[in-house]
C-alpha positions in Angstrom: -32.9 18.3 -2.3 -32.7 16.4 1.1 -33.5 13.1 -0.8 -31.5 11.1 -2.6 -34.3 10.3 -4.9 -35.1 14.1 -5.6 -31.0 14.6 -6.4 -31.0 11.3 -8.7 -34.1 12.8 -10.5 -32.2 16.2 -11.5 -28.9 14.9 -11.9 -30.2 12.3 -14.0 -32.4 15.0 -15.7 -29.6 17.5 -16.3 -27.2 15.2 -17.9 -30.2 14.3 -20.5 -30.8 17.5 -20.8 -27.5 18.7 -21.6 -27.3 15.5 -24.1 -30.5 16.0 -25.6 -29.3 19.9 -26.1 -26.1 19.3 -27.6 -27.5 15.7 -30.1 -29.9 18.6 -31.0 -28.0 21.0 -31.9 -25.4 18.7 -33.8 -28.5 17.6 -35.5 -29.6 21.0 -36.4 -26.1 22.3 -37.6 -25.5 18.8 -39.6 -29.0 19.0 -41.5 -28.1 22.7 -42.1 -24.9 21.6 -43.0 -26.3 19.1 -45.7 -29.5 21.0 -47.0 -27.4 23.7 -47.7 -24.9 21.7 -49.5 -28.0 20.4 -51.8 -29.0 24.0 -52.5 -25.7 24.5 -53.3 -25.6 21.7 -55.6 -28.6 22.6 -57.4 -27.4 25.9 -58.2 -24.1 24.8 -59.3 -25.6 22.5 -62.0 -28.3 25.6 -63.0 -24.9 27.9 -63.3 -22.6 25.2 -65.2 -25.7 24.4 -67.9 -25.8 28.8 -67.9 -21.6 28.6 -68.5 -22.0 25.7 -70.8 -23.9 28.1 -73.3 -22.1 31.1 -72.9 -19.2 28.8 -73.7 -20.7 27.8 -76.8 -21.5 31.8 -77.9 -25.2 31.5 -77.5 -26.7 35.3 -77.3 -27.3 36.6 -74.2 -31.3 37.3 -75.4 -31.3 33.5 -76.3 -29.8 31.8 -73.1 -32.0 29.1 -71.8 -32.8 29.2 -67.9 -34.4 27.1 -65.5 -37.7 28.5 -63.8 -36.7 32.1 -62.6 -38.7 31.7 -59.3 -36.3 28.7 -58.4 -33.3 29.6 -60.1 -32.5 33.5 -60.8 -29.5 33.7 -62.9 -27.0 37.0 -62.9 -24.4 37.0 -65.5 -21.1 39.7 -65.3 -18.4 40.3 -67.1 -14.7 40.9 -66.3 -15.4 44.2 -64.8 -18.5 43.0 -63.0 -20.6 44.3 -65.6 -23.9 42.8 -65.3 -24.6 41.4 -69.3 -27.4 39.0 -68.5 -30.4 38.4 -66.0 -33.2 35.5 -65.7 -36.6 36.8 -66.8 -38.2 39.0 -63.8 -35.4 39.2 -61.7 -36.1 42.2 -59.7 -33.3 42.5 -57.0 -30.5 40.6 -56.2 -27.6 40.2 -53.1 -25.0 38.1 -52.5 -23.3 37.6 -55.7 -21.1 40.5 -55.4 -23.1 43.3 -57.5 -26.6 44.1 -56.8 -27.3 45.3 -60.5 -30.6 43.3 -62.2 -30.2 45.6 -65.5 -27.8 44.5 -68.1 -25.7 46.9 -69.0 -26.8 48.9 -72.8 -23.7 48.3 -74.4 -24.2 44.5 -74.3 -28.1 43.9 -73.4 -29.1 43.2 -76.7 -25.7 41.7 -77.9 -24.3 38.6 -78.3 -20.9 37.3 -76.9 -17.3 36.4 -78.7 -17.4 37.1 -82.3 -21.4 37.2 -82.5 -21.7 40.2 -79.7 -21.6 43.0 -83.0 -22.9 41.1 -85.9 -25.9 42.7 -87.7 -26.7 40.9 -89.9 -24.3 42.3 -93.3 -21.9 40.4 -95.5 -19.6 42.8 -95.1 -16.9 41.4 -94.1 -18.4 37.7 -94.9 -14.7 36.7 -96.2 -13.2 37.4 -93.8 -15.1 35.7 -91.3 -15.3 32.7 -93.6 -11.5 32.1 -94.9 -11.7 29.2 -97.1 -9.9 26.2 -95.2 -7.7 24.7 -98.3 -10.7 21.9 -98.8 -12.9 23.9 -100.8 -15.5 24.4 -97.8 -15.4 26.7 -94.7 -14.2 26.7 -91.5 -16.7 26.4 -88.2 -17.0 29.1 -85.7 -14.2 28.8 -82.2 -15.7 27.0 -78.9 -15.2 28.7 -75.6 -14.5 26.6 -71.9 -16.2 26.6 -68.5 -13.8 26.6 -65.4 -14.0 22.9 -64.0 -12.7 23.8 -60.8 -14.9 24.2 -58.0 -17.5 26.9 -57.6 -17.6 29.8 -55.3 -20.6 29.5 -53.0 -22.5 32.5 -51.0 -25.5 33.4 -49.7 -27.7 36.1 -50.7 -31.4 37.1 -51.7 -33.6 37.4 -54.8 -36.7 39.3 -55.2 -38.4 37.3 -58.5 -41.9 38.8 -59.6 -42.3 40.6 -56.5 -41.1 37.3 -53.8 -38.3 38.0 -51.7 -36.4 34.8 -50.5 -33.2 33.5 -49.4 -30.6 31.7 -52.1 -27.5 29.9 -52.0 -25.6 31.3 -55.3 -22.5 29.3 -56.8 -20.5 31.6 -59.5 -18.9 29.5 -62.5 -16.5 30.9 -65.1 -17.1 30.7 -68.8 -15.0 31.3 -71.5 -16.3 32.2 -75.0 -14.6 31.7 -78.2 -13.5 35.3 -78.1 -11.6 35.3 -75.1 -14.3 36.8 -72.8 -14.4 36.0 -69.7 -18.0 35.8 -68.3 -19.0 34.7 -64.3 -22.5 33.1 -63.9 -24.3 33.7 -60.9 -27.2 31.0 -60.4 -29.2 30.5 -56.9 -31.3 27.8 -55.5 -34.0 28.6 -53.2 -32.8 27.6 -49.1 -37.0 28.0 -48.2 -36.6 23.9 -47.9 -33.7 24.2 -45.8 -35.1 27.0 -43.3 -39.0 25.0 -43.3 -36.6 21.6 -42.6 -34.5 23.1 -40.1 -37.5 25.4 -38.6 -39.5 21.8 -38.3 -36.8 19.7 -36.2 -36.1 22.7 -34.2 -39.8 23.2 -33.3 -39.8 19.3 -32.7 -37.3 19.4 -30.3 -38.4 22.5 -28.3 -41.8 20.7 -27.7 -40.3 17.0 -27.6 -37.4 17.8 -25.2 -39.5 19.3 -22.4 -41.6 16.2 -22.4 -38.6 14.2 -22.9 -36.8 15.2 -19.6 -40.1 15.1 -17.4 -40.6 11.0 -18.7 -36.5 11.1 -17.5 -37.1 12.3 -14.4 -40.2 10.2 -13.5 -39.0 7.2 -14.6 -35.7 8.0 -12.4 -37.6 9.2 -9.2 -39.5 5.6 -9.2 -36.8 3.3 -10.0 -34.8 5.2 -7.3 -37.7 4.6 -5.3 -38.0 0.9 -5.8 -34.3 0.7 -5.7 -34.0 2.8 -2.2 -37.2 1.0 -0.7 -34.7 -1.6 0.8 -32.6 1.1 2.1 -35.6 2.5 4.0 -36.6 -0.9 5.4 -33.1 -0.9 6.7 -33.2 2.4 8.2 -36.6 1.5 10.1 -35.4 -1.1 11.5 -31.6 0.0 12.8 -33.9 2.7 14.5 -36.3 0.2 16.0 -33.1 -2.1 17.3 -32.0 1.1 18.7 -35.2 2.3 20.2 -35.6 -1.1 21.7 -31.8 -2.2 22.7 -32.7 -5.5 21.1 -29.3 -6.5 19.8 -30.8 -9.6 18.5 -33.2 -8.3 15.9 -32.0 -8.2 12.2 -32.4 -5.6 9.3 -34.3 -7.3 6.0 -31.9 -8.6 3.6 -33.2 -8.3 0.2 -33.2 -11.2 -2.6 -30.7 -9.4 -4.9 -27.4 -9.5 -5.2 -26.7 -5.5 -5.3 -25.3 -3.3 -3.3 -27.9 -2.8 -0.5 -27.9 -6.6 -0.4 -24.7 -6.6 1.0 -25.1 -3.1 3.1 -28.1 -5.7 4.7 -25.7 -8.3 5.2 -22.8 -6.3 6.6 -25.2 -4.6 8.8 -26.1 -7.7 9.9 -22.4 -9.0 10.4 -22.2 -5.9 12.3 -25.2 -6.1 14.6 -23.9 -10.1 15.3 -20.2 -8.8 16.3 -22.1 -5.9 18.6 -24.5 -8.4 20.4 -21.5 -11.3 21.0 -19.7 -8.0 22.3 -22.2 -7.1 24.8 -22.6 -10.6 25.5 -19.8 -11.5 26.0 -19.1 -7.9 28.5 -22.4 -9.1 29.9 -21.2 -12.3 31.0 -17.6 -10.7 31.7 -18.9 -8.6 34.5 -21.2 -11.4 36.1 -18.0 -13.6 36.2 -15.9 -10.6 37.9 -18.7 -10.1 39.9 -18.9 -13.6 40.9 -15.5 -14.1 41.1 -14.5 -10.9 43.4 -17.7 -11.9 45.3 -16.0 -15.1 46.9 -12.4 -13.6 48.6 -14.5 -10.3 49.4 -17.0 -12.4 51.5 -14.6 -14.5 52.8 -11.7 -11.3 53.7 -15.1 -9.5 55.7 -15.8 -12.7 57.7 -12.4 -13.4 58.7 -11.9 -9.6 59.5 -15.7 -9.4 61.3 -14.4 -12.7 63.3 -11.0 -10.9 64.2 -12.7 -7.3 64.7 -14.8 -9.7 67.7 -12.4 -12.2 68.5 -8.8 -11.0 67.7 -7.4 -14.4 68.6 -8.9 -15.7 65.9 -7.9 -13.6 63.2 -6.7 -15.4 60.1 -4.1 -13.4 59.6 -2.6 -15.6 56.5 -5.9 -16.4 55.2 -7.0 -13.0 54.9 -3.6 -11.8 53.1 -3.9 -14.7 51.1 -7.4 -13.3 49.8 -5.9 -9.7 49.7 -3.1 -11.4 47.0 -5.9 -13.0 45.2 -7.8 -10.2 44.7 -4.9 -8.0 44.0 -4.1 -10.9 41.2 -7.8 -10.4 39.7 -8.0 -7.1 40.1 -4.7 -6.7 38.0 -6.6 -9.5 35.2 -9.5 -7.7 34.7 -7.8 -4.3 34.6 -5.2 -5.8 31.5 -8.3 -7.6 29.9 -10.0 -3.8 29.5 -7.3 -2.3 28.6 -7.0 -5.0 25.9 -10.8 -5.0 24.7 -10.6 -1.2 24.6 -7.9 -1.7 21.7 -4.4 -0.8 23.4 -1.4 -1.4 21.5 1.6 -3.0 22.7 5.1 -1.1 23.2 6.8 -2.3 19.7 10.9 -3.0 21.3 12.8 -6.0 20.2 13.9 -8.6 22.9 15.1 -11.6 23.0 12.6 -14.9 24.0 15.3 -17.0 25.1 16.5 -14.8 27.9 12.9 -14.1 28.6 12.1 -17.0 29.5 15.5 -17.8 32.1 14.5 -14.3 33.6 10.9 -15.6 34.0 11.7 -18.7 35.3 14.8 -17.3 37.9 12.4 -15.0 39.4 9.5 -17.8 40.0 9.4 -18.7 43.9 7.5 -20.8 45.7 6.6 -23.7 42.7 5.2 -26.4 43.3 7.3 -28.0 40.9 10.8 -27.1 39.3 11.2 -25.7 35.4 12.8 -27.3 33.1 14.4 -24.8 30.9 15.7 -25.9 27.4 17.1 -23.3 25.2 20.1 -23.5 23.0 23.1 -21.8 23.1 23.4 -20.9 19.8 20.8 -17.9 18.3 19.2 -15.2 18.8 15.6 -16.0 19.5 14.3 -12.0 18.5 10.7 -10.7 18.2 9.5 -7.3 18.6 6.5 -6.7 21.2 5.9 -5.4 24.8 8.1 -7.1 27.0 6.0 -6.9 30.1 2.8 -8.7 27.9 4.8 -11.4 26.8 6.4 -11.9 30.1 3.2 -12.2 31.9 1.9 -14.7 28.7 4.8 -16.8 29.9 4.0 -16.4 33.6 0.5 -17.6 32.7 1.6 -20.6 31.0 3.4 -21.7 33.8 1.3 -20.8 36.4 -1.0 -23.1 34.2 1.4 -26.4 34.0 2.2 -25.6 37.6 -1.4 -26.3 38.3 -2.0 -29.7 36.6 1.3 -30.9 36.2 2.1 -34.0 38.3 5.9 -34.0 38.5 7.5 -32.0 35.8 7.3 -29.0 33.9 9.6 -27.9 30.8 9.5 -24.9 29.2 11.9 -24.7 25.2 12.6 -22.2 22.7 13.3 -22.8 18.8 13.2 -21.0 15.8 10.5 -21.9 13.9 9.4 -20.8 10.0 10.4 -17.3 10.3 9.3 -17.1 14.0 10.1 -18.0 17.4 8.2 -21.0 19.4 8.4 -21.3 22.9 6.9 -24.1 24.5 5.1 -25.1 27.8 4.7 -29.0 28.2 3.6 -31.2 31.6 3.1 -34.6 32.7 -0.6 -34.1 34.1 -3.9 -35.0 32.5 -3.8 -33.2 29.9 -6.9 -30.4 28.3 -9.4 -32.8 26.0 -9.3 -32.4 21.7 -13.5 -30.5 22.5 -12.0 -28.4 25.2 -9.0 -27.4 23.5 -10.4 -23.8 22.3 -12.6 -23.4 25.3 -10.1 -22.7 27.8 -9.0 -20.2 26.1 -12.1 -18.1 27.2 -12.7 -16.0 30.0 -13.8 -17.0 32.9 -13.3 -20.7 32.1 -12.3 -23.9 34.1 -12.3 -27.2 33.2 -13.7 -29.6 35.8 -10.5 -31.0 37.5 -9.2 -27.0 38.2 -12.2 -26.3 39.6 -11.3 -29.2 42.3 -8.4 -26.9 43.1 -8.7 -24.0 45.8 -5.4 -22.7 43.8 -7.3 -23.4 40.1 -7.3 -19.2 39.6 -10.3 -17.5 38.2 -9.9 -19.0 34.4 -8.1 -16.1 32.9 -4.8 -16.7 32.3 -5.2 -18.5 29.7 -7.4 -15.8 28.1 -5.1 -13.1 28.7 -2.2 -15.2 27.1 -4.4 -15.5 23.9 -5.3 -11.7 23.4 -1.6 -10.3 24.1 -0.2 -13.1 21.6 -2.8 -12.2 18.8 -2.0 -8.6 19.5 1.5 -9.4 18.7 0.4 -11.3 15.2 1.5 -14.6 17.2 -0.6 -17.2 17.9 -1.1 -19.6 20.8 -2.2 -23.3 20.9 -2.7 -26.7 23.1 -2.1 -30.1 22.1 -1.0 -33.0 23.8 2.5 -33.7 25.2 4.7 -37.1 25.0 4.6 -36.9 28.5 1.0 -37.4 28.6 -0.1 -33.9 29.2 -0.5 -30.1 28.0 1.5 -28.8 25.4 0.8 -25.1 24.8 3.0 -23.9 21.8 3.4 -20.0 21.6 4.3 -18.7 18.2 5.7 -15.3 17.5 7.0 -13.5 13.8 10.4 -13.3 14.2 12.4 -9.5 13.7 14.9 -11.2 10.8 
């Protein structure tokens, strides 16, 4: 029961079974149902042809029946009297009296008017007023009830052969007034052999039935989870092997374990650029922390030896530089490890003069431009976005060659702050490049101040954290543009 295969086989298995069980017994009860309604049928007409002469005063001794095996016949009278039987009708139940023997009074007799003749003329003027025509009346007619039957079942022992009947009782009037109920049975033997013959068919057939059901399920399971395990071998081979650039199988189809393949593919692409890209994010610190360290323990070795020619700026000048990358890398974790911004709402413009008021040392004035009127509002962390507009400043102050301006505006249900200079500007094939880590474009790298390429990054991940977005395009001036876009709290 560990395998899916072996629990698609039984569940499969058990709802057949369970439909197979009840369609057979619906089956069983309706063929019941409609053989017994047949028997029925039979002995209605067999009881109505009985009625039908009674109703016309034939004698009891005289009655004509159907074959007695088939059809027994029991006829009683008002007070349940039994009056007539079919020829070797031996025992009889189900009809409401068990009696076979016709009672003396009337077992030779003959109903209505003819029950007591014996043959004398008596009283033949009587029963043979003349009409008024000169000829003579014809002897009364009795009915049979139309309505429907009663129906039950019983048994018949004919000649010595006990079976099982369905009876239906009609009502016949004769021309007396007597009231006489027929009792006339149709052998259910059909309907028990018919019955007994599906039932027996389905006890062998249902067996058989549910074990083609079940192997048929186990091996299209199995052909349908053979992908699945080709999967499964591999993921645990990747693993085995830390091979992050090894792919499950994707199957042909279009099904569901063709696109578990392709997601887990999707998936194993995201995890390898991740560790790629961590890879190559701890060579660059590495590299980059290498260069201040080296040069901080030679300037301190040449000071620990020759104190008069410690580099005492120099070395602080490292210490700041490492402190500054040191702080990067630490934000960039915290990033990649998923933390979520403070949610307050502040106010861009007055971000930005704070920013720019507490800027010292620039190479080049800001240029603020932010009007008067609105409220520039988003809702974020407002040490993030600060240091996002710190880094795109820093940036302009870097390449710019005279001026730097930094504007605000409201802009389709956001806010827009931009960063512009006058310097060379970032090339259309570089433009998403620099937004990596540990990126510098060819003229930074001339720089001793050019940083250690990410700033820019940074800016990027704490503005798509904040549903914003950030991009570069050129400026009238000639230069960089960098356009940040935030939702707006209105």
């Amino acid at each position: 029961m560990r395998s899916v295969r072996a629990r698609a086989a039984l569940g499969a298995t058990a709802v057949v079974a369970v439909a197979l069980i009840g369609a057979g017994l619906a089956v069983l009860l309706v063929l019941r149902a409609n053989l017994t309604d047949q028997a029925g049928l039979q002995a209605e007409v067999v009881a109505r042809e009985v009625a039908g002469q009674l109703a016309l005063d034939v004698p009891y001794d005289r009655l004509e029946m159907r074959e007695e095996e088939d059809h027994p016949v029991q006829v009683t009278d008002e007070h349940d009297r039994v009056v007539a039987v079919s020829k070797d009708l031996q025992a009889i139940s189900g009809t409401g009296t068990d009696q076979v023997t016709p009672a003396p009074s009337t077992a030779a007799g003959k109903s209505g008017g003819n029950g007591g003749d014996d043959g004398s003329d008596d009283h033949g003027d009587d029963d043979h007023a003349d009409d008024g025509n000169g000829g003579h009346s014809t002897p009364g007619r009795g009915e049979v009830d139309s309505g429907d039957p009663d129906f039950s079942n019983g048994t018949a022992t004919v000649d010595g052969d006990t079976a099982d009947y369905r009876f239906a009782s009609v009502q016949a009037t004769t021309s007396a007034g007597v009231t006489l109920t027929v009792h006339a049975g149709a052998p259910l033997a059909a309907e028990q052999e018919a019955v007994s013959t599906v039932r027996g068919s389905m006890l062998i057939g249902l067996p058989v039935l549910l074990l083609v059901v079940a192997g048929v399920t186990w091996l299209v399971t199995r052909r349908a989870l053979r992908p699945v395990e080709g999967i499964r071998r591999e993921m645990a081979a990747i693993t085995a092997s830390e091979d992050l650039s090894r792919r499950v199988p994707e199957p042909g189809s279009r099904d569901e374990i063709a696109r578990l393949a392709r997601t887990t593919n999707e998936t194993l692409r995201a995890l390898e650029a991740s560790v790629d890209r961590q890879r190559r994010f701890v060579a660059d610190a590495s590299h980059e922390l290498r260069s201040p360290i080296a040069s901080l323990r030679t300037q301190l070795e040449v000071g620990a030896a020759h104190p008069e020619l410690l580099d005492v700026p120099g070395a602080v000048a490292d210490t700041v530089r490492l402190q500054a990358l040191a702080a990067d890398l630490l934000l960039l974790a915290r990033l990649d490890a998923g933390e979520r911004p403070g949610r307050t709402t502040l106010d861009l413009g007055a971000l930005v003069h704070e920013e720019v008021s507490q800027r010292t040392g620039d190479r080049l004035p800001v240029a603020v431009s932010v009007p008067d009127s609105g409220a520039f509002e988003t809702a974020g962390s407002r040490g993030q976005l600060a240091r996002v507009i710190g880094n795109l400043l820093d940036n302009a102050e870097r390449h710019a060659r005279s001026t730097v301006t930094v504007s605000v505006r409201g802009e389709r249900g956001g806010v827009v702050v931009a960063v512009t200079d006058d310097g060379a500007g970032v090339p259309p094939e570089e433009r998403e490049r620099i937004f990596e880590r540990f990126v510098r474009l060819d003229e930074a790298r001339t720089r001793d101040e050019g940083g250690a390429g990410l700033g820019l990054a940074i800016a990027r991940d704490v503005v798509v954290r904040h549903g914003g977005r950030l991009t570069v395009d050129t400026a009238p001036e000639g230069g960089a543009r960098f356009e940040l876009w935030l939702p707006g709290t209105g």
